[in-house]
N, C-alpha and C positions, 0 to 999 in steps of 0.2 A: 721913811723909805727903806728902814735897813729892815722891815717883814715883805717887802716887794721881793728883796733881794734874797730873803728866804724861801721866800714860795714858789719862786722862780727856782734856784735850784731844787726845791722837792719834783719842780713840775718837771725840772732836766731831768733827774734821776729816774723818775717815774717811766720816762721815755727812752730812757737809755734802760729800763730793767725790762721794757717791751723790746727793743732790738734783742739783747741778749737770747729774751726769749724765743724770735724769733731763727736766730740763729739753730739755735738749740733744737727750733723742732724741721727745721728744712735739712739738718746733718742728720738729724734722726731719722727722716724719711730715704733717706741717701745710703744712710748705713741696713735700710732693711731692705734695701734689694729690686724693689719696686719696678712695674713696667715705664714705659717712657710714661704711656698716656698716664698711669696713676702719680708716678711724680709731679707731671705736668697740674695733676689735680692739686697736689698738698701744697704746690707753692705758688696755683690760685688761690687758696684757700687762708693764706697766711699774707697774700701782699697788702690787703686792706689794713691789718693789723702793722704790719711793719712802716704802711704810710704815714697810718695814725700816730705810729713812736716815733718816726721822724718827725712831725709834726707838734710834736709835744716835745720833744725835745728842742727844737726852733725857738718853739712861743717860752719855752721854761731860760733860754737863753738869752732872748730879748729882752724877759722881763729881769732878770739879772744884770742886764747892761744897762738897762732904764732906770733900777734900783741903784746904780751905783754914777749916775750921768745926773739924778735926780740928787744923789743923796750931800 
């Protein structure tokens, strides 16, 4: 079980390097100035992706607690 517990936090990390990301680019769209309506665009454009890293970051967590509940 102690490669569950590994792959689990890659898969955490993986989804915590997606949040970052998304941070990264909703400041960046903030810091250029943007109308309502196009901001309103970039951070449709970006919530899929930040559900998905929450989501990856979830499952890479369970599977770390599963890895260590198993192990």
């Amino acid at each position: 079980m102690e490669g569950l517990i590994w792959i689990g936090a890659l898969v955490s990390v993986t989804g915590l390097a997606g949040l970052i990301w998304c941070i990264f680019k909703i400041a960046a769209a903030k810091r250029a100035g943007l109308s309502d309506e196009a901001l309103r665009a970039a951070v449709q454009k970006v919530v899929p992706v930040n559900l998905g890293a929450l989501f990856l970051s979830v499952i890479g967590l369970m599977m770390v607690v599963v890895g260590v509940f198993l192990d």
